[in-house]
C-alpha positions as CSV (number, residue, x, y, z in Angstrom):
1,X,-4.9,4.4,-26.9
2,X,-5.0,7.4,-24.0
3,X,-1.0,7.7,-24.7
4,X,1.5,8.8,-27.1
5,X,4.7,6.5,-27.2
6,X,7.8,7.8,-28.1
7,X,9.1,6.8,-31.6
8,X,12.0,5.5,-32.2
9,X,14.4,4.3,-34.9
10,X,17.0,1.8,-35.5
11,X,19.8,2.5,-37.5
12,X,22.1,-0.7,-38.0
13,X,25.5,0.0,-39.8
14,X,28.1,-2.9,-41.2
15,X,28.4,-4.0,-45.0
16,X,27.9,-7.5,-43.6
17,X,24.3,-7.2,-43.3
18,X,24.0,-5.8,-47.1
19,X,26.1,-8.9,-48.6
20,X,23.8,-11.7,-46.5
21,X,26.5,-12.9,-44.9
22,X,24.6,-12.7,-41.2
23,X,21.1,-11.4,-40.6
24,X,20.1,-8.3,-38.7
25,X,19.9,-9.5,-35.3
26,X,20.8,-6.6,-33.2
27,X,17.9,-4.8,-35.1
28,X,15.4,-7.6,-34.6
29,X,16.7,-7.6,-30.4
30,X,16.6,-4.0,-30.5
31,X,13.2,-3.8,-31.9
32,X,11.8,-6.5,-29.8
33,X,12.8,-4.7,-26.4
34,X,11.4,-1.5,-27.2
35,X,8.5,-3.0,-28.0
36,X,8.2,-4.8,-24.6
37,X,9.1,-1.6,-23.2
38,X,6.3,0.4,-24.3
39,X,8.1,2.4,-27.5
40,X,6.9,2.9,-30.9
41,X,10.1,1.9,-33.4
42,X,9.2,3.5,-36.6
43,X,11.8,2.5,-38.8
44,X,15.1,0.5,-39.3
45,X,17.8,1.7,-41.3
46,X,20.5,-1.0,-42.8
47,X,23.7,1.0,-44.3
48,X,26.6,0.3,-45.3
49,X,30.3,1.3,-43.8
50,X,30.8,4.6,-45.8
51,X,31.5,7.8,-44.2
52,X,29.2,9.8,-46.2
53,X,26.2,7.6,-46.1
54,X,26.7,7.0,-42.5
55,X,26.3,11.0,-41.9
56,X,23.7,11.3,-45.0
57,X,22.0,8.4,-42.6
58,X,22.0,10.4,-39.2
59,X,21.0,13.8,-40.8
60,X,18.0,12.2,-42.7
61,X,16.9,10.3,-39.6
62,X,17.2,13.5,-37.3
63,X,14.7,15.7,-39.7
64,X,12.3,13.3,-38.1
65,X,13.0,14.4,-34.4
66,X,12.4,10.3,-33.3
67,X,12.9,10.4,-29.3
68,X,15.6,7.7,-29.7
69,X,17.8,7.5,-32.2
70,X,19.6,4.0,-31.7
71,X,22.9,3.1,-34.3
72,X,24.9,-0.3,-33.9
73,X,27.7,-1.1,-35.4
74,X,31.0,0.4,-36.1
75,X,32.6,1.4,-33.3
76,X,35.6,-0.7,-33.4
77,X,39.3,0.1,-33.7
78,X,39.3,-1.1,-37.7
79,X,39.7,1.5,-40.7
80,X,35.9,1.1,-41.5
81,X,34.2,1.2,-37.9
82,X,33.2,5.2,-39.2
83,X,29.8,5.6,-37.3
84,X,31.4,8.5,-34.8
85,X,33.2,9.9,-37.4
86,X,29.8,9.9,-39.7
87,X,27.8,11.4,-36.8
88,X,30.6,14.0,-36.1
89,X,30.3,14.9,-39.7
90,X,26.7,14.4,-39.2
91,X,26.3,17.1,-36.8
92,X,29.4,19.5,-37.5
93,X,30.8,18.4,-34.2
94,X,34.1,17.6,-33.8
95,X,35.6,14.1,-32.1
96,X,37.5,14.3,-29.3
97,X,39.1,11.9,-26.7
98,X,36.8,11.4,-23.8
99,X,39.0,10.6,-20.2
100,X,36.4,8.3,-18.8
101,X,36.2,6.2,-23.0
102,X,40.3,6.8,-22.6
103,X,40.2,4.8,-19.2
104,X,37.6,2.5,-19.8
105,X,39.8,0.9,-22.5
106,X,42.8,1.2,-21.1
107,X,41.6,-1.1,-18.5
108,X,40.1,-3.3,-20.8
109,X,43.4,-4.5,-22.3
110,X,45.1,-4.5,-19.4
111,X,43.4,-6.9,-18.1
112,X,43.5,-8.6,-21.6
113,X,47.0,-8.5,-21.1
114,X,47.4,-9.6,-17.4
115,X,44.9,-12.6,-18.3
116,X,47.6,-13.3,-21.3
117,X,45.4,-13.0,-23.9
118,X,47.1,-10.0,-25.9
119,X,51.4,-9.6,-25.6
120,X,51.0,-5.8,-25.4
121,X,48.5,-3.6,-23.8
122,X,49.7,-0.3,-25.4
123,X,47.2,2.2,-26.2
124,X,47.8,1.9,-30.0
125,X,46.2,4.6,-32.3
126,X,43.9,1.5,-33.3
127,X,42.5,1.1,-30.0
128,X,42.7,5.1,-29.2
129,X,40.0,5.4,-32.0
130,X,37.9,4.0,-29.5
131,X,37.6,6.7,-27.4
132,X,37.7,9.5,-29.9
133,X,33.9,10.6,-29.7
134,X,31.8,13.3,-30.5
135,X,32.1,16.4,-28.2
136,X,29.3,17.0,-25.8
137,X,28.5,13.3,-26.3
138,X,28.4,10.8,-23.3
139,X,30.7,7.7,-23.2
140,X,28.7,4.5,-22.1
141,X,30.8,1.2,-20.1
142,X,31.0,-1.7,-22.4
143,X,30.9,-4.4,-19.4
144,X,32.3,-7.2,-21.8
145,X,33.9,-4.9,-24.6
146,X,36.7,-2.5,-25.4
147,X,34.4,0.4,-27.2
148,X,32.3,1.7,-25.0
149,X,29.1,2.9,-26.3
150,X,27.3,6.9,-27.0
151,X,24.8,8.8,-25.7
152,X,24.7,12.2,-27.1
153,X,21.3,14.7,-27.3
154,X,20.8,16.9,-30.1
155,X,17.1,18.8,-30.5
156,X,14.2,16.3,-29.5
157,X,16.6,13.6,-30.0
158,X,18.6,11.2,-27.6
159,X,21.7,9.6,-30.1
160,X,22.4,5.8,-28.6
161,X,25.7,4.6,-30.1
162,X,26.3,0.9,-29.0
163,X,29.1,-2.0,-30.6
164,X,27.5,-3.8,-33.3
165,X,29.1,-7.0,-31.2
166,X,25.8,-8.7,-30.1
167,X,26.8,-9.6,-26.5
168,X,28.4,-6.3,-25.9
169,X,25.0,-4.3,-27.5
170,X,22.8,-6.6,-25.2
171,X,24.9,-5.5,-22.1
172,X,25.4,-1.7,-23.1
173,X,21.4,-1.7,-23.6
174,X,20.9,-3.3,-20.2
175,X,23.1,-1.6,-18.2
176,X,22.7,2.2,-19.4
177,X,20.0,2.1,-22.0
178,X,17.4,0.3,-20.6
179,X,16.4,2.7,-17.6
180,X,16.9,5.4,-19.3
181,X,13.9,4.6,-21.6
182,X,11.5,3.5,-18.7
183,X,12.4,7.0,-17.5
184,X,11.2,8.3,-20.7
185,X,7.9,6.1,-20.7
186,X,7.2,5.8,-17.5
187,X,5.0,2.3,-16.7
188,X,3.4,0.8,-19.7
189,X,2.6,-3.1,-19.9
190,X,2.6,-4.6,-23.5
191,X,0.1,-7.7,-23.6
192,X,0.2,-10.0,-26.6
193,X,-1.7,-13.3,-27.8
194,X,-0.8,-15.5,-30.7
195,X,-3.1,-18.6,-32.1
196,X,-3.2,-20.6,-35.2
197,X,-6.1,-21.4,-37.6
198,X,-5.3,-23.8,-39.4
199,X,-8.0,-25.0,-42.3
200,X,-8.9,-21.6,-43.7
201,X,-6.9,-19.5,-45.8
202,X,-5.8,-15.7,-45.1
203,X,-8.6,-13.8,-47.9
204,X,-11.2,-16.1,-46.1
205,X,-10.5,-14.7,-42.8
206,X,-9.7,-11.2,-44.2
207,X,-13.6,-10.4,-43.7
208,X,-13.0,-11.3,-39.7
209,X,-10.2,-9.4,-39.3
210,X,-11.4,-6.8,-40.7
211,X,-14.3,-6.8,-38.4
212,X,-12.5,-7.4,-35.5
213,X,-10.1,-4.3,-36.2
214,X,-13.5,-2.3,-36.7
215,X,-14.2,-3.1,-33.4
216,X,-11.3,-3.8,-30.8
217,X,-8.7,-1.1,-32.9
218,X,-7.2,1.4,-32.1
219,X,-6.6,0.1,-28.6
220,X,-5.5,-3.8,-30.2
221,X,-3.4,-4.2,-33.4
222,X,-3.8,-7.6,-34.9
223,X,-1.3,-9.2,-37.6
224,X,-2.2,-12.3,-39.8
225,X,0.9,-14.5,-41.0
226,X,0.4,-17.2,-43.7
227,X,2.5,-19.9,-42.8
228,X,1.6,-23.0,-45.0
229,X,-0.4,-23.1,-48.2
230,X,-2.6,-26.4,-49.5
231,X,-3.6,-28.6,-48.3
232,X,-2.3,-27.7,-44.3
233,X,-3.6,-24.1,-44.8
234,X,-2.3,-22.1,-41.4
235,X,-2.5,-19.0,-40.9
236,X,-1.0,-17.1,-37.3
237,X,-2.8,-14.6,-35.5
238,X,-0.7,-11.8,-33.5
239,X,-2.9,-9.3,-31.5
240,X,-1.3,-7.0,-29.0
241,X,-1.9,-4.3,-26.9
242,X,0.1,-1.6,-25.1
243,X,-0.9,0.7,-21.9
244,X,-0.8,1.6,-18.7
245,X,-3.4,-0.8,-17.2
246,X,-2.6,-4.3,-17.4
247,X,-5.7,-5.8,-16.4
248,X,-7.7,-3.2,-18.5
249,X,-5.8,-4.4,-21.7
250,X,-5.3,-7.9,-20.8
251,X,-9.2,-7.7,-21.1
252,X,-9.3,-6.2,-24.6
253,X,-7.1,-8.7,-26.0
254,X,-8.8,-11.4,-24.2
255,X,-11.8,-9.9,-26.1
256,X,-10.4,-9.6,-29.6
257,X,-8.7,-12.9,-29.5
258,X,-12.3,-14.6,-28.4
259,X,-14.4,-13.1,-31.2
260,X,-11.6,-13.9,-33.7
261,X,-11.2,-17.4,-32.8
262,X,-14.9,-17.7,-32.4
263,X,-15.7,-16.6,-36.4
264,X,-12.8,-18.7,-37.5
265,X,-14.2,-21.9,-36.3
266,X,-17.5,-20.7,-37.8
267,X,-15.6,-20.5,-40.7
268,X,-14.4,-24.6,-40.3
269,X,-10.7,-23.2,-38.7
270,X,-9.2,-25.2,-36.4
271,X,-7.6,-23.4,-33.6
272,X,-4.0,-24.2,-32.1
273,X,-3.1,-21.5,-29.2
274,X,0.7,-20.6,-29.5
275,X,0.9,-18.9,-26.3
């Protein structure tokens, strides 16, 4: 490819993701919309809610230098929602209340309250915590939400802080993330193409593939994904590309995709398109 995307990585923070009790969605959302955006995300953290491996997690991740640094999770008004705190300590920074974060959640339960959903709409030291953030940092509206999210930029690195709350992420990320990273990328178009073969396994099409990546890589990545053994042998095909010309890598995929359905039929595949 003729450009460098900017890396990224995921940090996802909640003891509830360590235990099995819900899978790692936001990371999975996260991930996906980068991707469609035209970033790179090189890695995905999963921690638990502990101070020090919180901070451990943020100083480890910024020897890096990713472009984006995105955390979700743990910025609630409970005892264990310590991501601020573990970035503070992180970065030898101290936390401090923010006006806007201060007035963003003071709103936020007074209209709980005037919608009689909450008795009191006192800023309790609970829901103060919220707006207690990192000095030099950024707070970010939470739409839907009471915590509002971070944005705070340390070397090479933008820190996004965002409610481990799915619907208030998804909003945070759409309303002040979003643009801010098509600023950073400028216009990139990310093209993909998915197919099944089913009839031949995945070492009898490793040859193809292999072939095919000689030839169409580094401008196409293509994935392989088993999905049924004997006797309904499938096997999923993934090729995508990323740059700044649609049609020209529309064309390359179109390409890859043709020669590998083309040997896998040779092969006695039968070809589903999943598009």
């Amino acid at each position: 490819m003729d450009f460098k995307r900017p890396s990224f990585e995921l940090l996802s923070i909640g003891n509830e993701l360590l235990i099995g009790r819900i899978p790692n969605t936001n990371g999975q959302w996260l991930a996906r919309q980068l991707t469609l955006l035209g970033g790179f995300c090189a890695r995905m953290t999963v921690i638990r809610d502990d101070l020090e491996e919180i901070s451990n997690a943020f100083r480890e991740i910024l020897r890096r230098s990713p472009r984006f640094l995105i955390a979700s999770g743990g910025l609630g008004p409970t005892y264990d929602d310590l991501t601020l705190e573990g970035l503070s300590k992180a970065l030898e920074i101290p936390l401090k209340l923010n006006s806007d974060a201060v007035s963003w959640v003071t709103q936020r339960y007074e209209d709980l309250y005037r919608r009689g959903l909450i008795r009191d709409p006192k800023l309790t030291p609970q829901r103060m915590k919220m707006a207690l953030l990192p000095l030099g940092s950024k707070p970010l509206r939470n739409p839907i939400g009471a915590a509002p999210g971070v944005l705070l930029e340390t070397g090479e690195t933008r820190i996004i802080c965002l409610p481990g709350v799915p619907e208030e992420l998804k909003a945070i990320f759409e309303d002040s993330v979003k643009e801010m990273i098509v600023q950073e990328i400028g216009c990139l178009h990310f093209v993909e193409s998915k197919f099944t073969v089913q009839g031949v396994g995945e070492s009898s099409l490793a040859p193809v593939v292999e072939e095919a990546v000689r030839r169409y890589s580094p401008q196409v990545y293509i994935k392989t994904h088993p999905k049924g053994g004997s006797p309904n042998v499938t096997v999923e095909f993934h090729v995508t590309s990323q740059g700044r010309d649609r049609e020209i890598i529309k064309n390359i995929v179109d390409e890859a995709v043709k020669y590998l359905k083309e040997n896998a039929i040779r092969l006695g595949g039968k070809i589903t398109d999943s598009d």
